[in-house]
Backbone as JSON, one array per atom type, in Angstrom:
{
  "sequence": "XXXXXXXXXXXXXXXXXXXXXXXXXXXXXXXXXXXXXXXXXXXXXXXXXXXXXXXXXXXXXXXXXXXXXXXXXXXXXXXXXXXXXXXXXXXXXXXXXX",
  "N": [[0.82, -1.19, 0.0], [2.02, 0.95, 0.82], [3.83, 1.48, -1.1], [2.5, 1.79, -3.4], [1.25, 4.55, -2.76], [2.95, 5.9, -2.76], [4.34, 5.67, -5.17], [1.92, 6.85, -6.5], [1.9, 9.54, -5.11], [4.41, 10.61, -6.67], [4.13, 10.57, -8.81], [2.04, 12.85, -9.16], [3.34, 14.9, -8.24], [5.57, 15.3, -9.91], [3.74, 15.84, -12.21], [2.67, 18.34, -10.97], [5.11, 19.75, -10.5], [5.81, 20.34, -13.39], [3.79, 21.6, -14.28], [3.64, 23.87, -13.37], [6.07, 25.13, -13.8], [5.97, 24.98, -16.89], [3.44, 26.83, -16.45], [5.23, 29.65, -15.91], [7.28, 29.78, -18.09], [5.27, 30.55, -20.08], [4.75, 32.76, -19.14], [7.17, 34.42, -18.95], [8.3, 33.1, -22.13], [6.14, 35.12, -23.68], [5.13, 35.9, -27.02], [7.05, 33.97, -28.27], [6.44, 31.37, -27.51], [5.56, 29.09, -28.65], [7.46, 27.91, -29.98], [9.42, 27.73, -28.24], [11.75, 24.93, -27.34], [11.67, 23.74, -24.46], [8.89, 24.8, -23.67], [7.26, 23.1, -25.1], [8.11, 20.51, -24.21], [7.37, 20.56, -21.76], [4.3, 20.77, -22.4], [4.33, 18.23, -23.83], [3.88, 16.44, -21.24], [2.43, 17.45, -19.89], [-0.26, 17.05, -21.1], [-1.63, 14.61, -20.32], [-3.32, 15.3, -18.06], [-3.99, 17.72, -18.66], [-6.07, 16.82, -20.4], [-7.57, 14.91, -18.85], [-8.44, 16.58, -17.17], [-10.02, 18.55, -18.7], [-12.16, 16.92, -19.56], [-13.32, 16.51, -17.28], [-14.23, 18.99, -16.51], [-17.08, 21.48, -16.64], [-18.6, 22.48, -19.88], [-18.76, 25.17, -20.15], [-15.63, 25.88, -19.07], [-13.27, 27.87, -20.51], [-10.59, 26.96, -22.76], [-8.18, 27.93, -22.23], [-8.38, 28.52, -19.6], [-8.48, 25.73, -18.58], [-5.88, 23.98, -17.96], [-4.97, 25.77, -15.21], [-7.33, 24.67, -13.91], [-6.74, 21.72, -13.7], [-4.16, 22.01, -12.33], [-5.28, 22.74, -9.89], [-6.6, 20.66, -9.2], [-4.93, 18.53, -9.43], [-3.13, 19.49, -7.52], [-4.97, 19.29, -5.05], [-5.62, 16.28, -5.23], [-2.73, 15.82, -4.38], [-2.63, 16.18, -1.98], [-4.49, 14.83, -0.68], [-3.51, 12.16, -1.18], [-1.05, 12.46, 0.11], [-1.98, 12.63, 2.95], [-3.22, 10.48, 3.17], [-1.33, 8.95, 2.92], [-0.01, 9.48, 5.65], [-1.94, 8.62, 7.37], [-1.5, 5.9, 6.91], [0.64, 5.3, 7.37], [0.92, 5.88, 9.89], [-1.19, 4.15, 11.17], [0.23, 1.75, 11.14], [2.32, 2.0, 12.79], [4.51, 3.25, 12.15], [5.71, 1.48, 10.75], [8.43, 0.86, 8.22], [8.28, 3.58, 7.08], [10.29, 5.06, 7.17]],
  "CA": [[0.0, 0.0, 0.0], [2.85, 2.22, 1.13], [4.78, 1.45, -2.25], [1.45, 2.41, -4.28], [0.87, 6.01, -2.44], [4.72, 6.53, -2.77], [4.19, 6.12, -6.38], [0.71, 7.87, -6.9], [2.56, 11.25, -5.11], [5.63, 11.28, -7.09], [3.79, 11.28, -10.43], [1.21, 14.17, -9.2], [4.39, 15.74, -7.92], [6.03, 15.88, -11.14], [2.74, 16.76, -12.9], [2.7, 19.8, -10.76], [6.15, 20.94, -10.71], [5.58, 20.38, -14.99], [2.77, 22.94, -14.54], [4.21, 25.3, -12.49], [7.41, 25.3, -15.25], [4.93, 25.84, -18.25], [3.36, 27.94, -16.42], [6.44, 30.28, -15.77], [7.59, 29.46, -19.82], [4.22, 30.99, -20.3], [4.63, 33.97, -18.52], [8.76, 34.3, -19.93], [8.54, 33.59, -23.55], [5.56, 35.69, -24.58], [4.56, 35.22, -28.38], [7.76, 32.74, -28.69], [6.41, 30.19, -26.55], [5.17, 27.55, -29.09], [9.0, 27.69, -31.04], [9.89, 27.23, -27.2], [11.75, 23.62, -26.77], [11.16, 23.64, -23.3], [7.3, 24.9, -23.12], [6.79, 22.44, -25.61], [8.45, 19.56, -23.21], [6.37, 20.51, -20.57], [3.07, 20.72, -22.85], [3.37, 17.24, -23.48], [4.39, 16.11, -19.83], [0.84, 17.47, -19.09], [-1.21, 16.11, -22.01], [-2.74, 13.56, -20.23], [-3.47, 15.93, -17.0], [-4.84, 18.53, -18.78], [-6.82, 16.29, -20.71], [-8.49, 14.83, -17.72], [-9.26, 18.4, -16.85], [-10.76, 19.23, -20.13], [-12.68, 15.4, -19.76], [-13.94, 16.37, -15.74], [-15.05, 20.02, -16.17], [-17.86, 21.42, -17.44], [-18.09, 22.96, -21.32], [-18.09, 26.75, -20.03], [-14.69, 26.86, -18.7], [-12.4, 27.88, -21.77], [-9.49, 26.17, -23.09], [-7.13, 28.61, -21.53], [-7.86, 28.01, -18.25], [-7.81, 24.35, -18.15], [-4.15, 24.07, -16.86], [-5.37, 26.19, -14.01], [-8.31, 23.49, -13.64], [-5.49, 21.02, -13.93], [-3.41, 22.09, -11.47], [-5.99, 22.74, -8.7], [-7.2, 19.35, -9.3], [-3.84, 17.74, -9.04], [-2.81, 19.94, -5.65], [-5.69, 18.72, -4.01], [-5.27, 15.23, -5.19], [-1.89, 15.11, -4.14], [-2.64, 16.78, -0.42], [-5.25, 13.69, -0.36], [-2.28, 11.1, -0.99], [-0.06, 12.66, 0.85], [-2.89, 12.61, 3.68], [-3.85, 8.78, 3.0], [0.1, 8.45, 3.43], [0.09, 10.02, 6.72], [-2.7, 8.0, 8.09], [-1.27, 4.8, 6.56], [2.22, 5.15, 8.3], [0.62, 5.85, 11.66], [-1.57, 2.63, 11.42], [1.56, 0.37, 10.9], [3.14, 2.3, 13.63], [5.72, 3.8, 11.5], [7.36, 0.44, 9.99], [8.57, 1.09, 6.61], [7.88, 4.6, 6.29], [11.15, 6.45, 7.07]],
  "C": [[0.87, 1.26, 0.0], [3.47, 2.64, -0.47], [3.31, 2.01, -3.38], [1.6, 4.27, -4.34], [2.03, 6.84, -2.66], [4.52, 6.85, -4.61], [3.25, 7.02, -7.08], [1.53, 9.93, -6.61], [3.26, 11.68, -5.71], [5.12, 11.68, -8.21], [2.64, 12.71, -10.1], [2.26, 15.03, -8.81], [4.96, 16.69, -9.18], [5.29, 16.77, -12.39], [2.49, 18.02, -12.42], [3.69, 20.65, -11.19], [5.75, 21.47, -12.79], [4.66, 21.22, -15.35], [2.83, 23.93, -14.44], [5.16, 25.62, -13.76], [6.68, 26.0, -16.54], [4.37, 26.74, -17.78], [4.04, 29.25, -16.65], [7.01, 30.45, -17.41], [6.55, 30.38, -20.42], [4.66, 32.46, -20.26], [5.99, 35.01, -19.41], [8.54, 34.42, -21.03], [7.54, 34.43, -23.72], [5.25, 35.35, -25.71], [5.45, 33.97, -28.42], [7.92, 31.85, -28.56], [6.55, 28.63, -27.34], [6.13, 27.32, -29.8], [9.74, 27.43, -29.93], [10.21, 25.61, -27.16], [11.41, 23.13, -25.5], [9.49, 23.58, -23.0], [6.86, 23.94, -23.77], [6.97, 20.98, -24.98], [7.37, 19.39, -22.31], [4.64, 20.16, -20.66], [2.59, 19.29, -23.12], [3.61, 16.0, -22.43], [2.85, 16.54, -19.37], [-0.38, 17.64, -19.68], [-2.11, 15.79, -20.96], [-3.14, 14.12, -18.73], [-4.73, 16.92, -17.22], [-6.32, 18.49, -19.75], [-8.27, 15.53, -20.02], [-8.97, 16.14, -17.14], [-10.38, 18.72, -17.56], [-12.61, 18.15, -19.82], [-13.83, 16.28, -17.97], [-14.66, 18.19, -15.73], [-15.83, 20.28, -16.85], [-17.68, 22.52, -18.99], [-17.66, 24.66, -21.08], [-17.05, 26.85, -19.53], [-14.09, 26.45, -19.95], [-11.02, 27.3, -21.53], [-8.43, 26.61, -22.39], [-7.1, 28.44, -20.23], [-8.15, 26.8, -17.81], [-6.56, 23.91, -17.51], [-4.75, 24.62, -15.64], [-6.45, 25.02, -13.45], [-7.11, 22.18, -13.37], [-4.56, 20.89, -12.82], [-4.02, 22.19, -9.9], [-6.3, 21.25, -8.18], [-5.88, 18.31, -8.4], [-3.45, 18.04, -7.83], [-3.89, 19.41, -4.89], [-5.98, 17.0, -3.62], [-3.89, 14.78, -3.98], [-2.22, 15.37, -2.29], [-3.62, 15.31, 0.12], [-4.85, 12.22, -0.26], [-2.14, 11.54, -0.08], [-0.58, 12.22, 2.7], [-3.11, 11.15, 4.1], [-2.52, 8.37, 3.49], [0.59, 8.27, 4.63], [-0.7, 8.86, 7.63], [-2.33, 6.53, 7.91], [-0.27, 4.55, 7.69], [1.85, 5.29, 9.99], [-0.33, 4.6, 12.0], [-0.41, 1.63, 11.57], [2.42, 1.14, 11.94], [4.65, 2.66, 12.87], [7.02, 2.73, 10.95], [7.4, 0.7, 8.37], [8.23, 2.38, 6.1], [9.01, 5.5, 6.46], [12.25, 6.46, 6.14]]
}
């Protein structure tokens, strides 16, 4: 169980930091974003994130702020691991969690 939640956090981990980054790329290049190698790294590092976004909200929020949908989603996910993690490791009396 421990080895699951360990893995579920690291990938919402990385899907955040990968949001936060594009975000920031965003903000940085200006028009030159989509000739950006980097923003374009990151864009499809969170494909399948911001796809489930697109997939879970409803039709009025616009395309642009999906990522923001995206990223809320995922921070509250991961606080809900991280949470499940917490409560796991204190059932087992803290074997295997340090």
């Amino acid at each position: 169980m421990l080895t699951l939640l360990n893995i579920l956090q690291l990938l919402l981990y990385i899907g955040l930091l990968a949001l936060i980054g594009q975000g920031f790329l965003y903000l940085l290049s200006g028009q030159g974003r989509d000739s950006n190698m980097f923003y374009q790294l990151f864009q499809i590092l969170n494909k399948p994130w911001v796809w489930l976004a697109r997939r879970i909200s409803p039709s009025r929020v616009a395309d642009h702020q999906v990522p923001f949908v995206a990223f809320f989603v995922m921070g509250v996910t991961y606080l809900a691991v991280t949470l499940a993690k917490i409560e796991h490791c204190v059932d087992v009396a803290m074997q295997g969690c340090r």
